[in-house]
Phi, psi and omega in degrees: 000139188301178171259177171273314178327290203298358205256337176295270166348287210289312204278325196275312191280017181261344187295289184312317187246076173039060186001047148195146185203168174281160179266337138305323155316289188331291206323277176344284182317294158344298177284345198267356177291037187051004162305094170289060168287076165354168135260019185279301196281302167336306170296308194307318165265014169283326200287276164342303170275353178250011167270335186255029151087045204238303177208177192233131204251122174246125136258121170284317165213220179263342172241327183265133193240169179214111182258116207233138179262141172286131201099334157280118185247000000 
């Protein structure tokens, strides 16, 4: 299970960029924020926040996803 830090980090950088960003973005954002993050672990907290209604995970296609924080417009 993800931490609270990496799970905190994902929401706060979806927050700064008008909660939504593609996940790929995260991922990039995330790592230049000195983060050694997978995307396996990344999806692992996405997985996580979108179980507990925290953001909404869209595949656009087979490699793109659009991770949108919930509540946010």
């Amino acid at each position: 299970m993800p931490n609270a830090e990496l799970l905190g980090a994902v929401t706060e950088t979806l927050r700064r960029n008008g909660g939504k960003m593609m996940e790929a973005q995260l991922h990039k954002a995330l790592q230049s924020k000195g983060r050694d993050l997978s995307l396996f672990d990344l999806r692992r907290a996405l997985l996580v926040l979108e179980l507990n209604g925290v953001v909404r995970v869209q595949s656009l296609d087979e490699e793109r996803k659009l991770v949108t924080l919930v509540g946010v417009k």
